[in-house]
Kinemage of the C-alpha trace (Angstrom):
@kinemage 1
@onewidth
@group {chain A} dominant
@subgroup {mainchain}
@vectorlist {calphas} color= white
{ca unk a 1} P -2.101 -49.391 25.041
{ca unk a 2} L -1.064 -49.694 20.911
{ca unk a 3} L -4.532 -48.908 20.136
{ca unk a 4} L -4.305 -45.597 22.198
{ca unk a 5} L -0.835 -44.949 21.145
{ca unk a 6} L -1.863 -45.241 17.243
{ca unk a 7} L -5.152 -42.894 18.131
{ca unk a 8} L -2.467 -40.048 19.571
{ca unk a 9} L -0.076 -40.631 16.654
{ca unk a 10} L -2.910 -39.911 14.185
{ca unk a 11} L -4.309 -36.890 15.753
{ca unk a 12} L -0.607 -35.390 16.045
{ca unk a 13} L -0.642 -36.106 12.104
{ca unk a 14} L -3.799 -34.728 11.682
{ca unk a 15} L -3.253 -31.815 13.959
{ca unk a 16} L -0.024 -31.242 12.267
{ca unk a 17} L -1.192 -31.280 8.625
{ca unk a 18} L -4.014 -28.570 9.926
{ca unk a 19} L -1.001 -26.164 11.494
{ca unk a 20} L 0.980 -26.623 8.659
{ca unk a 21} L -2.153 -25.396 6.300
{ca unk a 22} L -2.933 -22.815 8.496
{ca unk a 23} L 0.469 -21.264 8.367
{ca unk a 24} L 0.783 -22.195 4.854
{ca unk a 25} L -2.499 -19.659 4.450
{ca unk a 26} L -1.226 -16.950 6.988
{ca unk a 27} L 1.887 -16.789 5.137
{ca unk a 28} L 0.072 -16.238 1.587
{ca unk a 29} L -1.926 -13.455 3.761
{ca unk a 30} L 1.409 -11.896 4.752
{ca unk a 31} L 2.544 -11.975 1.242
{ca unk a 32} L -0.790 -10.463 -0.128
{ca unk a 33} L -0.916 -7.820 2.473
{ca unk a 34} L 3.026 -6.553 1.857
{ca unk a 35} L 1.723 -6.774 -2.086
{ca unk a 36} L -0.983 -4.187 -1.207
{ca unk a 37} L 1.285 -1.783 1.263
{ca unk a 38} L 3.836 -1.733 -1.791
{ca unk a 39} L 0.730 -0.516 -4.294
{ca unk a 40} L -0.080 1.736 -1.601
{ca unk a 41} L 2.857 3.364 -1.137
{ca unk a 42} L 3.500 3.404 -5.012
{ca unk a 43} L 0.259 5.439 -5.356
{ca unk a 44} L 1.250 7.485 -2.850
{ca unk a 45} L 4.058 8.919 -4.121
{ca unk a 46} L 2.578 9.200 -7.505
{ca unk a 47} L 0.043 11.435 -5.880
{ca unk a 48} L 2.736 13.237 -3.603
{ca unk a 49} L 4.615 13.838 -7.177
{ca unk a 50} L 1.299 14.751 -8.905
{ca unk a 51} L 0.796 17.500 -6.216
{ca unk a 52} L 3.915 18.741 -6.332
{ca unk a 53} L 3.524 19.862 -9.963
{ca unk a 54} L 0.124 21.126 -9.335
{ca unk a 55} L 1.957 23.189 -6.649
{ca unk a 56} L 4.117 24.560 -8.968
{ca unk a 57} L 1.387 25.299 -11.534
{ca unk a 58} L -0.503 27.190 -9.555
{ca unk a 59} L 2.703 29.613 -8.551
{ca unk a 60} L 3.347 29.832 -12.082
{ca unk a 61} L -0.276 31.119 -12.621
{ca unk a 62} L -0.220 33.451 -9.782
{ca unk a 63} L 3.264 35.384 -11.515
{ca unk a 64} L 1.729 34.979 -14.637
{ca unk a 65} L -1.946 36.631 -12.770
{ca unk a 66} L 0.657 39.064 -10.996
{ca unk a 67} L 2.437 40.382 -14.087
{ca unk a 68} L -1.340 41.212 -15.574
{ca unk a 69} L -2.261 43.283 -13.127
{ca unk a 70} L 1.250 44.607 -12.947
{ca unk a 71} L 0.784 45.438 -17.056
{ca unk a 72} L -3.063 46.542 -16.381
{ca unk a 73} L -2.043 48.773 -13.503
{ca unk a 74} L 0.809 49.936 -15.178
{ca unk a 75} L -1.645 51.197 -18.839
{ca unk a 76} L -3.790 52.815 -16.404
């Protein structure tokens, strides 16, 4: 009966030590993956900003277009 007792008490050790590993390496998975959401949402608004100014760029080109052809229209 001791000897089977001691055989259960070591696998529960072992067993435990294996579960506490394996949620020691989800948990650094966890971590990594919120790391690379927060990069990814950094980036995105970077971009979102980035398009934003193109946005405005390219209505300040079209007035600037507009008032040539206004001017060209206009010497005609």
């Amino acid at each position: 009966m001791n000897r089977h007792v001691f055989c259960l008490t070591v696998l529960l050790g072992v067993f435990s030590a294996a579960t506490f590993a394996e949620e020691a390496s989800i948990q650094d998975q966890i971590i990594e993956i919120k790391n690379k959401i927060e990069e990814l949402q950094k980036s995105n608004e970077q971009l979102k900003s980035d398009l934003e100014s193109r946005d405005e760029e390219v209505m300040r080109l079209k007035e600037q277009l507009q008032e040539l052809e206004n001017q060209i229209g206009d010497d005609a």
